[in-house]
DSSP file (Angstrom, degrees, kcal/mol; ACC not computed):
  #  RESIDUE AA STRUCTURE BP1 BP2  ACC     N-H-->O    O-->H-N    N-H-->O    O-->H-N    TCO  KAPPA ALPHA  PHI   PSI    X-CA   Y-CA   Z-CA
    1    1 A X              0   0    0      0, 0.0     2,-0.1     0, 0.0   123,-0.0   0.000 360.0 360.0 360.0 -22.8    0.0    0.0    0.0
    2    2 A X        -     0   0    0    124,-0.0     2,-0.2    80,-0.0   124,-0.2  -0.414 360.0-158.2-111.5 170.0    2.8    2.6    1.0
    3    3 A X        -     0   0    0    122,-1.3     2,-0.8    39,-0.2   122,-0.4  -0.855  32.4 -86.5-142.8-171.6    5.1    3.4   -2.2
    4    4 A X        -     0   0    0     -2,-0.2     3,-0.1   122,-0.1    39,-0.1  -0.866  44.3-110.0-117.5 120.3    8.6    4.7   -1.9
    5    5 A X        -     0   0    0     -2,-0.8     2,-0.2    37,-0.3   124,-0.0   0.112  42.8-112.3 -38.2 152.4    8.8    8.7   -1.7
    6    6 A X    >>  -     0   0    0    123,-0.1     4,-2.8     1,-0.1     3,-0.6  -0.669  28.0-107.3-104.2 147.6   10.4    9.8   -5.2
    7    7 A X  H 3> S+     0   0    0      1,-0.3     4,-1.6    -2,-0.2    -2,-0.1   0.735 119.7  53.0 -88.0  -6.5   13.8   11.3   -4.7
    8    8 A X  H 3> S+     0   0    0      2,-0.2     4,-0.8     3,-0.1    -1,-0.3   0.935 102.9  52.2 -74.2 -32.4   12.5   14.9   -5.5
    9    9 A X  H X> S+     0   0    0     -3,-0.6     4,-2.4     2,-0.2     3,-2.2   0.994 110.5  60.4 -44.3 -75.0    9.5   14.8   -2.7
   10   10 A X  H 3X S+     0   0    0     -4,-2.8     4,-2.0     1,-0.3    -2,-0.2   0.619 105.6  47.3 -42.1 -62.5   13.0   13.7   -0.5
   11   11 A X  H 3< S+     0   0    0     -4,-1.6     4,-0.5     2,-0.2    -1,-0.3   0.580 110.5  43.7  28.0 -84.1   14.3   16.8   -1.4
   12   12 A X  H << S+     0   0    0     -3,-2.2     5,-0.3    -4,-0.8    -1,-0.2   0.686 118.8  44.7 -39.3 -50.5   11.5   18.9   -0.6
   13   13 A X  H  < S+     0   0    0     -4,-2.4    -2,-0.2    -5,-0.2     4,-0.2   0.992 115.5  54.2 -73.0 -59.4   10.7   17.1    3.0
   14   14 A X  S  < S+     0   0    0     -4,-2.0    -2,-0.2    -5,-0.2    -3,-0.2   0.546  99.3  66.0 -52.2 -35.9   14.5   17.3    3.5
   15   15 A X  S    S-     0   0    0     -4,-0.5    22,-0.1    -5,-0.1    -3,-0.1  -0.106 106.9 -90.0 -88.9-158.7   15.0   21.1    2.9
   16   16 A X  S    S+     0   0    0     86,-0.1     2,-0.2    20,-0.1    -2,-0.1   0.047  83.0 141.4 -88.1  35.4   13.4   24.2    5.6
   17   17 A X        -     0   0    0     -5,-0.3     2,-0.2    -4,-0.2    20,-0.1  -0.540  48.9-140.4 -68.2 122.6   10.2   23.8    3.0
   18   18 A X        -     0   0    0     -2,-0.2    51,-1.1    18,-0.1     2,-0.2  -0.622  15.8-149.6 -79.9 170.5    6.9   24.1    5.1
   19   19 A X  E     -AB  35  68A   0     16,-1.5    16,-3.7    -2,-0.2     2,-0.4  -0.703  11.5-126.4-139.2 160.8    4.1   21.8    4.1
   20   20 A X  E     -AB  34  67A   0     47,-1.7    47,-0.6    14,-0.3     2,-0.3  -0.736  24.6-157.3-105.3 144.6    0.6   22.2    4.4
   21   21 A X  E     - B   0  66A   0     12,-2.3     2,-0.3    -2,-0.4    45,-0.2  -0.638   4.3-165.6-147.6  88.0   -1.3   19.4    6.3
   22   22 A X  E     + B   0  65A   0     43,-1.0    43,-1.3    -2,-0.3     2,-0.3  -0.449  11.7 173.2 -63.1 142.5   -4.7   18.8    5.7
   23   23 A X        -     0   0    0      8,-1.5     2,-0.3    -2,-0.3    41,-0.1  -0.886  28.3-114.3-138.2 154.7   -6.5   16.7    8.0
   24   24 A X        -     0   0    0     39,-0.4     6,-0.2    37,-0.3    37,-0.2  -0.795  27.5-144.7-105.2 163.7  -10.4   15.8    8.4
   25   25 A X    >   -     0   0    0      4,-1.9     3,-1.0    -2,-0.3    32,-0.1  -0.475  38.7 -77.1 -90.2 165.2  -12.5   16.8   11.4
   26   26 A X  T 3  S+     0   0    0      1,-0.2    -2,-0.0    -2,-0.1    31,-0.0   0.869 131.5  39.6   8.9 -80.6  -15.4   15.2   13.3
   27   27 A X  T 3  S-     0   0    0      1,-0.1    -1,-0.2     3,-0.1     3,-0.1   0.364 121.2-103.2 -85.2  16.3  -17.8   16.1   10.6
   28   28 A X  S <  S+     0   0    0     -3,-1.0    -1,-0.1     1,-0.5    -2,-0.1   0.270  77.3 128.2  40.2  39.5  -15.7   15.4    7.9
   29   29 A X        -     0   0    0      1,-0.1    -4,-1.9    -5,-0.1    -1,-0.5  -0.497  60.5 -72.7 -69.0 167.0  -14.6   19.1    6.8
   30   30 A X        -     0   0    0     -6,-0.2    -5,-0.2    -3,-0.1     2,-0.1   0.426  31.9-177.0  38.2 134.7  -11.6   20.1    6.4
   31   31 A X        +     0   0    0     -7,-0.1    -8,-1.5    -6,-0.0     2,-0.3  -0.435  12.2 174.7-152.2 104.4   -8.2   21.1    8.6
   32   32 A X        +     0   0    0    -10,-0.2     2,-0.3    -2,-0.1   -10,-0.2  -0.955  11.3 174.4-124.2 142.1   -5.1   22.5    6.5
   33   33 A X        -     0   0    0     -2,-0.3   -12,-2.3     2,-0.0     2,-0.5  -0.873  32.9-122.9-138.7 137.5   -2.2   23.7    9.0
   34   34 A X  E     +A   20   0A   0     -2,-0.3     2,-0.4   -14,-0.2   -14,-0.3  -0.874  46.2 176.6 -90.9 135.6    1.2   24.8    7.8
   35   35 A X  E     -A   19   0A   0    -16,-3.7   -16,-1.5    -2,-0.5    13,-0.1  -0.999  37.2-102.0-142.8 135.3    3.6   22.6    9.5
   36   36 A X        -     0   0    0     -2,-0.4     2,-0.5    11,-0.2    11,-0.1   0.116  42.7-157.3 -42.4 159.5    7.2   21.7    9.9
   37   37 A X        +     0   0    0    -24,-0.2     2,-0.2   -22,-0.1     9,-0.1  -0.979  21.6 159.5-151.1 136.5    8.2   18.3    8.0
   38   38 A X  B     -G   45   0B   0      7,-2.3     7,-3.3    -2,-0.5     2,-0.3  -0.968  24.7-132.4-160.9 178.6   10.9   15.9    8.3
   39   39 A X        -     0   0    0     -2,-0.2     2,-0.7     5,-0.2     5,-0.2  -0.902  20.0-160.1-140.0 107.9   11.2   12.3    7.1
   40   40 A X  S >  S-     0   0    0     -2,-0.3     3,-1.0     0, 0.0     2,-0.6  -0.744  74.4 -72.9 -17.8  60.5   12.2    8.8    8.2
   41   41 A X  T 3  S-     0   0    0     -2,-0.7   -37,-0.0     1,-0.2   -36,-0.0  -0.790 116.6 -14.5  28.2 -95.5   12.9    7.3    4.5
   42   42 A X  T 3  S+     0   0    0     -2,-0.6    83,-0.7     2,-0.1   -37,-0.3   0.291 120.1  90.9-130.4  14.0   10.1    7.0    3.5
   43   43 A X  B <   -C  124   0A   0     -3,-1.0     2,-0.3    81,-0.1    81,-0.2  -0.484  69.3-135.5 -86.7 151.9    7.8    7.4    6.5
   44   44 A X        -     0   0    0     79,-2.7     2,-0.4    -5,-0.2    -5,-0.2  -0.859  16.2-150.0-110.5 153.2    6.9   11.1    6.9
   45   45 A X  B     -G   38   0B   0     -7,-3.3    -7,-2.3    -2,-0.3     2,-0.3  -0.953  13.8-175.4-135.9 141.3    6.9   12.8   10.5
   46   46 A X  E     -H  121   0C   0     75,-0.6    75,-1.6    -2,-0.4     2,-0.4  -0.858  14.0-152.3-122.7 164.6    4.9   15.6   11.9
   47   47 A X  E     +H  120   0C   0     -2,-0.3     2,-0.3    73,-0.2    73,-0.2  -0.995  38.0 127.7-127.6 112.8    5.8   17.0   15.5
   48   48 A X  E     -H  119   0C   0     71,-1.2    71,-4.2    -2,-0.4     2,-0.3  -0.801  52.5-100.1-147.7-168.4    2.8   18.6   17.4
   49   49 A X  E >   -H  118   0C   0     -2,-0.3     3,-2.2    69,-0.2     6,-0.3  -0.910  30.1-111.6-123.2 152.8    1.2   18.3   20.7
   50   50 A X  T 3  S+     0   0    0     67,-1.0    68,-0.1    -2,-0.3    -1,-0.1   0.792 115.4  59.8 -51.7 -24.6   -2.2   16.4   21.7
   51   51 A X  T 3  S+     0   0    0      4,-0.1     2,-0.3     5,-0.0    -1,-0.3   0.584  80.6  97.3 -95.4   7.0   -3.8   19.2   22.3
   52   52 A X  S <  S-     0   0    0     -3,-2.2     4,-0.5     1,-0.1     3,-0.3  -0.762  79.9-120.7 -83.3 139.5   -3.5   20.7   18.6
   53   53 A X  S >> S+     0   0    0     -2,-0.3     3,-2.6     1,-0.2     4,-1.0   0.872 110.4  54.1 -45.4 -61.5   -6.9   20.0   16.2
   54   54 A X  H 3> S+     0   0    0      1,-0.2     4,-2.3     2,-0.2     3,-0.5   0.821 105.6  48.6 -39.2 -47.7   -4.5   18.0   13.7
   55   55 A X  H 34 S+     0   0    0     -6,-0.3    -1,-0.2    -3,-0.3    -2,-0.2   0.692 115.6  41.4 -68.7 -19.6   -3.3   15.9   16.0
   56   56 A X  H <4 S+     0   0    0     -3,-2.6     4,-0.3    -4,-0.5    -1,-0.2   0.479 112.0  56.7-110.4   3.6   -6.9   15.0   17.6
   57   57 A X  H >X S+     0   0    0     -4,-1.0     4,-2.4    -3,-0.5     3,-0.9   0.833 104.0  57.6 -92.8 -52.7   -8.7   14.7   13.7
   58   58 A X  T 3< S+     0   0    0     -4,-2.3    -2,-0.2     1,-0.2    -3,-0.1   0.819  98.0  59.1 -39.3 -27.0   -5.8   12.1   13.1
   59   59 A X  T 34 S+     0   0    0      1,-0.2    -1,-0.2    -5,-0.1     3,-0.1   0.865 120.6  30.2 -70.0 -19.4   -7.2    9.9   16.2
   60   60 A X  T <4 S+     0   0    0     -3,-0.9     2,-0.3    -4,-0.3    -1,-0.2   0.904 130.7  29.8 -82.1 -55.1  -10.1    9.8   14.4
   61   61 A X     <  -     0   0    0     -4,-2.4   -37,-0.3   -37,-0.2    -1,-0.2  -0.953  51.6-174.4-100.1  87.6   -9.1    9.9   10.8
   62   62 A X        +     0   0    0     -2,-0.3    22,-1.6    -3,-0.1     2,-0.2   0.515  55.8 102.3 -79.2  17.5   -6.0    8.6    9.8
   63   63 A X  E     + D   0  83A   0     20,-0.3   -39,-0.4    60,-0.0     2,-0.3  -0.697  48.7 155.6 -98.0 133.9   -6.3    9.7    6.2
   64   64 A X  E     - D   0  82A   0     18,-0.7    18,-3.0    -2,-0.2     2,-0.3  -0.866  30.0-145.0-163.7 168.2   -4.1   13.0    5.1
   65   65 A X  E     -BD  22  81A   0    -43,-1.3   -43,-1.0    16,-0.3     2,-0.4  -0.970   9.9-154.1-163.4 143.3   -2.6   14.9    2.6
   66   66 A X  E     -BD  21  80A   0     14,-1.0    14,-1.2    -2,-0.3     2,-0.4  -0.987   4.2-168.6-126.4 129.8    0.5   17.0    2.4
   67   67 A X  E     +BD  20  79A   0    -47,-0.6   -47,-1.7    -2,-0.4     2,-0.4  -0.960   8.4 177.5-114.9 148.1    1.5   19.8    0.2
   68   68 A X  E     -BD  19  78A   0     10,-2.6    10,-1.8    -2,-0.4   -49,-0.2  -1.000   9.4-162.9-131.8 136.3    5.2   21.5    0.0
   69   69 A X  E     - D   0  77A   0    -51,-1.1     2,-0.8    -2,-0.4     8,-0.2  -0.706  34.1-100.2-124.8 161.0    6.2   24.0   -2.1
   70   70 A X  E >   - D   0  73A   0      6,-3.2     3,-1.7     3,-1.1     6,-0.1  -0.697  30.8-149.0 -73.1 107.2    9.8   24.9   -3.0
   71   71 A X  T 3  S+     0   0    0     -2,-0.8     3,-0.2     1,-0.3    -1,-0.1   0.844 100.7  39.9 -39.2 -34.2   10.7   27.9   -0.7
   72   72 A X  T 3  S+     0   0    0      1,-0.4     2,-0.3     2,-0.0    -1,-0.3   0.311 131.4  29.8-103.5  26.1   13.1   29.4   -3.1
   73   73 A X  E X   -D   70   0A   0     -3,-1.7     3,-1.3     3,-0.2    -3,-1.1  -0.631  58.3-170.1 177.6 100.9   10.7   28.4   -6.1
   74   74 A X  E 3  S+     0   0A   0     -2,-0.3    -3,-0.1    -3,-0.2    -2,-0.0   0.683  89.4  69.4 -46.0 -28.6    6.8   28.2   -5.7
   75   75 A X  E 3  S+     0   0A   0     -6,-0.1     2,-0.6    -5,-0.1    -1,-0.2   0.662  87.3  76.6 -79.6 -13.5    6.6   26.6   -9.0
   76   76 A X  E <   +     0   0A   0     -3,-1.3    -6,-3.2    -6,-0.1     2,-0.2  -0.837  68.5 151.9-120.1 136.8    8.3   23.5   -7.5
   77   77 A X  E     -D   69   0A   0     -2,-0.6    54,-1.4    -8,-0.2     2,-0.3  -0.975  34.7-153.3-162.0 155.6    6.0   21.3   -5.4
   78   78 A X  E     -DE  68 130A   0    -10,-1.8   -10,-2.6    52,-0.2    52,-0.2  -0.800   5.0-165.5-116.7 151.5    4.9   18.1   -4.1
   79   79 A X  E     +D   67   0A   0     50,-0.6    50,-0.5    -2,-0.3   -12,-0.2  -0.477  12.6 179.4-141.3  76.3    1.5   16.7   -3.0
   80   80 A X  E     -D   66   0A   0    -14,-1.2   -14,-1.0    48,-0.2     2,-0.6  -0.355  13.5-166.7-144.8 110.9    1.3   13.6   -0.9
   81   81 A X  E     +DF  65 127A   0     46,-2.1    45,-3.0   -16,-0.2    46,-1.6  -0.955  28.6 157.9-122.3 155.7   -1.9   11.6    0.6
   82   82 A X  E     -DF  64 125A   0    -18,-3.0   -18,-0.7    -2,-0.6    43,-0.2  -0.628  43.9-113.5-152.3-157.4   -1.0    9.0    3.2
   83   83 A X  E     -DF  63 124A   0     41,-1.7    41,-0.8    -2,-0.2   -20,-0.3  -0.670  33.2-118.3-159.0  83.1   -2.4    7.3    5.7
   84   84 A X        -     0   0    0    -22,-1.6    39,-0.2    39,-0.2     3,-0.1  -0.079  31.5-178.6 -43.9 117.7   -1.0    8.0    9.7
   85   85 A X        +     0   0    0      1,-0.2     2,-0.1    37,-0.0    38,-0.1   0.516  57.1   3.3-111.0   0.2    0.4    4.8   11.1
   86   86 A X        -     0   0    0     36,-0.3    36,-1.0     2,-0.0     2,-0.4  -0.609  52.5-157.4-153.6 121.2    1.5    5.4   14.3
   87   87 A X        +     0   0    0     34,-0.2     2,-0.2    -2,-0.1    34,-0.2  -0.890  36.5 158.2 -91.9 144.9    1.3    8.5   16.9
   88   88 A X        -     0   0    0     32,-0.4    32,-1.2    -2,-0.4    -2,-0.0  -0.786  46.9-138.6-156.0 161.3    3.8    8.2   19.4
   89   89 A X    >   +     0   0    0     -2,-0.2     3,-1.1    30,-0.2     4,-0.4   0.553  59.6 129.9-106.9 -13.4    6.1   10.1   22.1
   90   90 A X  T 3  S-     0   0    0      1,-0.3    -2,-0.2     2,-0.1     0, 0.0  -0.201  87.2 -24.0 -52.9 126.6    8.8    8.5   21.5
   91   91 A X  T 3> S+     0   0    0      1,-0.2     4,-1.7     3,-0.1    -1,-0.3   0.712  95.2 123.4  58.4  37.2   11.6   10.6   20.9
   92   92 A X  H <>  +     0   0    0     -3,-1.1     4,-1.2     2,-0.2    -1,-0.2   0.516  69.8  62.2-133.4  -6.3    9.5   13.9   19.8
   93   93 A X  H  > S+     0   0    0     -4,-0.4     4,-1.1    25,-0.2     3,-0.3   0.890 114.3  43.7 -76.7 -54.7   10.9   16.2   22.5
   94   94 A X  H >4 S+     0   0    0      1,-0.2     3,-1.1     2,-0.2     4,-0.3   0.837 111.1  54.4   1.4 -89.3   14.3   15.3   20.3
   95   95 A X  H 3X S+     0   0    0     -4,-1.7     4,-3.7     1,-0.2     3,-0.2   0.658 102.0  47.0 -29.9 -56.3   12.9   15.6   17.6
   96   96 A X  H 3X S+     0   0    0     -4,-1.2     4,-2.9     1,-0.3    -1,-0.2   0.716 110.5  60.2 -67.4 -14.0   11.5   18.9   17.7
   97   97 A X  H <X S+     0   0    0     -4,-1.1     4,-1.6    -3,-1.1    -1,-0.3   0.875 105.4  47.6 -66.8 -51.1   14.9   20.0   19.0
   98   98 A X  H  > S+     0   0    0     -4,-0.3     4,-1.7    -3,-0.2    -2,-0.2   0.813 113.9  44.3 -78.7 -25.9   16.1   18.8   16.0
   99   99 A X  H  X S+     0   0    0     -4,-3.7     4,-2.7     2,-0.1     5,-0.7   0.977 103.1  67.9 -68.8 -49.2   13.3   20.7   13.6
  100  100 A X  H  X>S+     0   0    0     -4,-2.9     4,-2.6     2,-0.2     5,-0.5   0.769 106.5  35.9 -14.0 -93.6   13.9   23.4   15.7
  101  101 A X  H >X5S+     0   0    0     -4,-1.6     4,-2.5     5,-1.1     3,-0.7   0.963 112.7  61.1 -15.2 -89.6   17.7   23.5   13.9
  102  102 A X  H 3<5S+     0   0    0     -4,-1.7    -1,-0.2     1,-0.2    -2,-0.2   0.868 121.8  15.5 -15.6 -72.5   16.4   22.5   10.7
  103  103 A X  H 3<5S+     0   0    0     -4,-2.7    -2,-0.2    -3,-0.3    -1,-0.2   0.561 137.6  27.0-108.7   6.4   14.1   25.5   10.2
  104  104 A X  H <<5S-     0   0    0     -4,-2.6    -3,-0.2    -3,-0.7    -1,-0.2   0.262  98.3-116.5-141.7  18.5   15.1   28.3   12.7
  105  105 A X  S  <<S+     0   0    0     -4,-2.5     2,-0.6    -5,-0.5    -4,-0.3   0.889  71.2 133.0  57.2  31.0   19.0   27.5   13.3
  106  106 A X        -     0   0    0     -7,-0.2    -5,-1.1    -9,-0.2    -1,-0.2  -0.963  52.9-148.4-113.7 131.4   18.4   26.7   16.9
  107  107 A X  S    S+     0   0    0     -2,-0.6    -6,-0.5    -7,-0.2     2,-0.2   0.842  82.8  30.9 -14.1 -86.3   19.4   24.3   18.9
  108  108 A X  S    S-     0   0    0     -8,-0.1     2,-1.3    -3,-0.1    -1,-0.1  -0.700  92.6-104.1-107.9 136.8   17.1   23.8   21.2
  109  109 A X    >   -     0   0    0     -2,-0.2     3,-1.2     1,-0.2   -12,-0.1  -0.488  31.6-152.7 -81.9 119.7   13.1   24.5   20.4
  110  110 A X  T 3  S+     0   0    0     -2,-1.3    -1,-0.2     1,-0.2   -13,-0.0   0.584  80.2  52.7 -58.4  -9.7   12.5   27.6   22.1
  111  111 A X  T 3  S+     0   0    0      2,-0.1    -1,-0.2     0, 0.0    -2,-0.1   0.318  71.2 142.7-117.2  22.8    8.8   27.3   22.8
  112  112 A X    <   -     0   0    0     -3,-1.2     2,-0.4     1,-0.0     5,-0.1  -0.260  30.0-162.0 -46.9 133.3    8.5   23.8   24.5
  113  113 A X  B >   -I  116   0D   0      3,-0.7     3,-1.2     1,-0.1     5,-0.1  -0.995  18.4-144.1-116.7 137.4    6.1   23.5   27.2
  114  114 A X  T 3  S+     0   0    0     -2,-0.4     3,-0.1     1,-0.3    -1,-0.1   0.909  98.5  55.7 -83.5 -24.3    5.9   21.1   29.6
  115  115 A X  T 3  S+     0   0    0      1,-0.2    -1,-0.3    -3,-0.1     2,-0.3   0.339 106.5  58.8 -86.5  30.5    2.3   20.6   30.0
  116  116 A X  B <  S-I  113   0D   0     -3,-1.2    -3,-0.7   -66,-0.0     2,-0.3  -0.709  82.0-163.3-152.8  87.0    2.1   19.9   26.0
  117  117 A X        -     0   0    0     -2,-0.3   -67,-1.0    -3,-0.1    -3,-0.1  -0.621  27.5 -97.6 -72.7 132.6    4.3   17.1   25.9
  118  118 A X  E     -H   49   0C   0     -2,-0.3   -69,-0.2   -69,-0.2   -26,-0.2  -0.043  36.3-153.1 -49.7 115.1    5.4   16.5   22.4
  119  119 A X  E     -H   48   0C   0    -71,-4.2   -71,-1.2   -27,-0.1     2,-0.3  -0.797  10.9-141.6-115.4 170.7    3.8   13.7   19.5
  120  120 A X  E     -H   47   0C   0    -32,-1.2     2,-0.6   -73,-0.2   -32,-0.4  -0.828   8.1-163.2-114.3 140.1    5.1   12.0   16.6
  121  121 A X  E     -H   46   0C   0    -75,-1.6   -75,-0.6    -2,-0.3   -34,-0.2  -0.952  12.1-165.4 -99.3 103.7    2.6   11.7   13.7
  122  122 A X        -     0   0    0    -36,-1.0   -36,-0.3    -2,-0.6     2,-0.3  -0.519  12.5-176.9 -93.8 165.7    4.2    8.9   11.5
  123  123 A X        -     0   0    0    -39,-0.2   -79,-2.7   -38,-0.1     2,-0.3  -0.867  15.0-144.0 171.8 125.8    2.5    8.8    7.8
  124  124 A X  E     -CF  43  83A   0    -41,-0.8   -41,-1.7    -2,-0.3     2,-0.4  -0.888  24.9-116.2-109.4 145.1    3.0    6.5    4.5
  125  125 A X  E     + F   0  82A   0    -83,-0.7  -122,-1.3  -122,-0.4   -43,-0.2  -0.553  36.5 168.1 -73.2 144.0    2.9    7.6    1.4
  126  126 A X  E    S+     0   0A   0    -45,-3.0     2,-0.5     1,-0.8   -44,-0.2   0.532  77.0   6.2-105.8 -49.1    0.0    6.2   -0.7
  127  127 A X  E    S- F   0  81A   0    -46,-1.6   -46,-2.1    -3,-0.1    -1,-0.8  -0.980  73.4-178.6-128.8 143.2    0.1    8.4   -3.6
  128  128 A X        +     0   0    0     -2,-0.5   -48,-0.2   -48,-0.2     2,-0.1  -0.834   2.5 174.3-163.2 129.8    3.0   11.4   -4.5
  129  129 A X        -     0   0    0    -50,-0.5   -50,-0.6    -2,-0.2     2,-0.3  -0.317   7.6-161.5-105.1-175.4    3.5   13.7   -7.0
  130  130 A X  B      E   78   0A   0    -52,-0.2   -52,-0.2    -2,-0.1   -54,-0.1  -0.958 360.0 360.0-174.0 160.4    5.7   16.6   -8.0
  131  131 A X              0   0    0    -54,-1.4   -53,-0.1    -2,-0.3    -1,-0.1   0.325 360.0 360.0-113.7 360.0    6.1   19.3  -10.0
């Protein structure tokens, strides 16, 4: 079912590109968030907290779609639908340390809270494109 991200999408995931992450709701509208992005081969990883709406529309719905545009070039983009296969804590206070770096050159992520302990959203690709 999962296929293996194409090596431009890696690319894309790989650089400070935000992504868009749609999500469904309860009543099955809608939920598009811009979000940090990072990749396990070919698993995709989002970093939030339980108490963000994406994170509680996955418990429901694991079905998603991601879009990423080229920062330095609009024109280059990827579009992703997946499927969330595990949410987790494991490692995601790390992690975020390590997006943190990735997209704002810091170290450490400056806005950590402790009473919003840190998830993993894990996500195969089903289908991916590119521009």
């Amino acid at each position: 079912m999962s296929i293996k991200l194409p090596e431009k999408i890696c690319k894309l995931i790989d650089d400070k590109n935000l992504a868009h992450f749609a999500t469904l709701k309860k009543d099955g509208s809608p939920h598009v968030a811009p979000v940090w992005i990072d990749r396990d081969g070919d698993t995709i990883l989002i970093n939030t907290t339980s108490s963000r709406l994406k994170y509680k529309n996955v418990q429901n719905d694991k079905r998603v779609s991601l879009s990423i545009a080229d920062y330095k070039d609009p024109y280059t983009w990827a579009s992703i639908i997946g499927e969330v296969v595990e949410l987790s804590s494991v490692d995601a206070e790390t992690h975020i340390d390590k997006m943190s770096q990735k997209y704002l050159g810091i170290p450490k992520f400056p806005w950590k809270n402790p009473t919003e302990p840190r998830k993993m959203i894990k996500i195969i690709p089903i289908i991916a494109k590119h521009s």
